[in-house]
C-alpha positions in Angstrom: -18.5 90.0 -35.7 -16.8 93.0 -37.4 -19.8 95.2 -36.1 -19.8 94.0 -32.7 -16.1 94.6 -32.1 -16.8 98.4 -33.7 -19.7 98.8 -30.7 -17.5 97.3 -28.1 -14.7 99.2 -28.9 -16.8 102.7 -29.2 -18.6 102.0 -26.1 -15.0 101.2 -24.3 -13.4 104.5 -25.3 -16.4 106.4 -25.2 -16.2 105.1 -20.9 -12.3 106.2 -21.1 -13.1 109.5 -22.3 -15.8 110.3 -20.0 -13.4 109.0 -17.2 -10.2 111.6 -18.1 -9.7 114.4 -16.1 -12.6 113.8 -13.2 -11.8 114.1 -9.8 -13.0 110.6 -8.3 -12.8 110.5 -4.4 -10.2 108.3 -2.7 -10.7 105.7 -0.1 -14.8 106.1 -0.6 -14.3 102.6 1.2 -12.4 103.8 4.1 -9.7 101.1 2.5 -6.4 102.4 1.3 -5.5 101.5 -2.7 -4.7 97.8 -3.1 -3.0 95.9 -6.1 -5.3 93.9 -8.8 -4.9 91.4 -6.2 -6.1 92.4 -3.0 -2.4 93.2 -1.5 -1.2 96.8 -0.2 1.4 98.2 -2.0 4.7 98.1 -0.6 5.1 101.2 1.8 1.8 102.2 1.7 1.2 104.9 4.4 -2.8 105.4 5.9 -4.1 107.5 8.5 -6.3 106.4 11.3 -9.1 105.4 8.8 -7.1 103.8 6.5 -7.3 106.8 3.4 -4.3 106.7 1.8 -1.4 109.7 2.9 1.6 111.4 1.4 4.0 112.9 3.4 6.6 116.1 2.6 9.1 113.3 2.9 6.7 111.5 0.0 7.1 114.6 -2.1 10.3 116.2 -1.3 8.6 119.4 -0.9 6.0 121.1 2.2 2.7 120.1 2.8 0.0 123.4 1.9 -1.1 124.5 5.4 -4.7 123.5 3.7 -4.1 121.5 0.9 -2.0 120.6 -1.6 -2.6 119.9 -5.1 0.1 117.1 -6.8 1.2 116.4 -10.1 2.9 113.8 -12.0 4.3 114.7 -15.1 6.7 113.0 -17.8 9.0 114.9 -20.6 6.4 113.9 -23.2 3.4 114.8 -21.9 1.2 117.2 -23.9 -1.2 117.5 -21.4 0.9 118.2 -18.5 2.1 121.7 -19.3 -1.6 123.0 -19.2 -2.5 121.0 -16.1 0.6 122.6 -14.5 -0.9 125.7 -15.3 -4.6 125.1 -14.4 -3.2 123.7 -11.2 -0.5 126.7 -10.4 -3.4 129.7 -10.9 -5.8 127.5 -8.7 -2.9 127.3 -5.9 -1.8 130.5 -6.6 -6.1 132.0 -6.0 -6.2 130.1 -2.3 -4.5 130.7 0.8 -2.3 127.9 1.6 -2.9 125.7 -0.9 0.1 124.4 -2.8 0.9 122.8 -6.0 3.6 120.5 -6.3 5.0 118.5 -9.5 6.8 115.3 -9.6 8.4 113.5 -12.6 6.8 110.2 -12.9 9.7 109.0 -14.3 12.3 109.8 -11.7 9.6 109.0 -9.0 9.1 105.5 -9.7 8.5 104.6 -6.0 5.3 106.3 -5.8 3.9 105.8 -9.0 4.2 101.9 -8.1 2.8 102.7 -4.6 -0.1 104.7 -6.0 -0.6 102.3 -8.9 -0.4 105.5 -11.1 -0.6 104.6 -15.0 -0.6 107.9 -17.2 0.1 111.3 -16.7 -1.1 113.8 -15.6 -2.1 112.4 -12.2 -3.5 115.2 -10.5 -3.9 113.9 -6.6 -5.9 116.5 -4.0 -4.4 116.2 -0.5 -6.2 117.5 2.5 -3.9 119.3 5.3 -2.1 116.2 6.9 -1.5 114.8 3.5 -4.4 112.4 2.9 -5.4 111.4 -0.7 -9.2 112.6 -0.9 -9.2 112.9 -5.0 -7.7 111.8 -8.0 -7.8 112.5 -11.8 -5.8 110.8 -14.8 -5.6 113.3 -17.3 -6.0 117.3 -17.4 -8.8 118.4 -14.8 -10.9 121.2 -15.5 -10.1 124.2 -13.6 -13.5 124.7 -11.9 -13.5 120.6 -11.2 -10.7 121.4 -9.2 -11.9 124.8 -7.2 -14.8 122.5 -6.5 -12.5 119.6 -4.9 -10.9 121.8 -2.8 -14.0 123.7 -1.9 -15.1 120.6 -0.1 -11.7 120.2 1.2 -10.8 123.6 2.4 -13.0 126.3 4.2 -13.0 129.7 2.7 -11.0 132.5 4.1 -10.9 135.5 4.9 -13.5 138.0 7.4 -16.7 136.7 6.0 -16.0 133.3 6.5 -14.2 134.1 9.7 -17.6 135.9 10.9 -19.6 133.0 9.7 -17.4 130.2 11.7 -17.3 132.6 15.2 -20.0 131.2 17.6 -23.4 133.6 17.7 -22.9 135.7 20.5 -26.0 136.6 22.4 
């Protein structure tokens, strides 16, 4: 019995480990999040196809013009002072993309509406504020270039040349 509750427990936090810090996509079902079971949370917001948003009004703070990269963070939180800086140098490399922190603890609403459980939560919001990834625990930087990379097209001439229609 001992030995079987060792291999259950190893393979358990061996799964939990793997699962910290990945960006998983959000709303792969088209469905916003829903409660253990089956309801919305309270004041949940969509879009059109039902992916979960956030709003500046959410956040208390501006939307990134092409995405924004959010936070929550607690006073005890190892981890959060080097995901805030992962996060900040990734925001601070791309044009309008934004990094915004919350307190968990003072934003009790939206952990609740989020069903957020640990920090860091690192959520990746596209330009009008939908939820297209999420990570509990610290992200690695170049997980998180990669998220946005899907999210937001490069800038600048090469990639304005490469988006102009071919002129004959």
């Amino acid at each position: 019995m001992l030995v079987a509750v060792l291999i259950i427990t190893t393979a358990f936090g061996l799964a939990w480990r793997r699962r910290q810090g990945r960006l998983r996509a959000v709303g792969a079902t088209g469905r916003p999040a829903r409660h253990l079971d089956g309801s919305a949370p309270a004041g949940s917001a969509a879009d059109a196809a039902g992916q979960p948003t956030l709003t500046a009004a959410d956040l208390q703070h501006e939307l990134g013009p092409r995405a924004t990269l959010v936070q929550f963070s607690s006073a005890f939180c190892a981890p959060c002072h080097a995901t805030r800086q992962v996060l900040g140098e990734v925001a601070g490399m791309l044009d309008g993309v934004s990094h915004v922190e919350l307190d968990a603890e003072s934003r009790l609403d939206l952990v609740r509406r989020l069903g957020i459980f640990s920090t860091p939560t690192v959520l990746v919001l596209g330009p009008g504020g939908v939820i297209t990834r999420q990570a509990s625990g610290q992200p690695r930087k170049a997980d998180v270039i990669a998220a946005l990379g899907e999210l937001v097209p490069p800038a600048g001439p090469a990639a304005e040349a490469a988006a102009a229609p071919a002129r004959d």
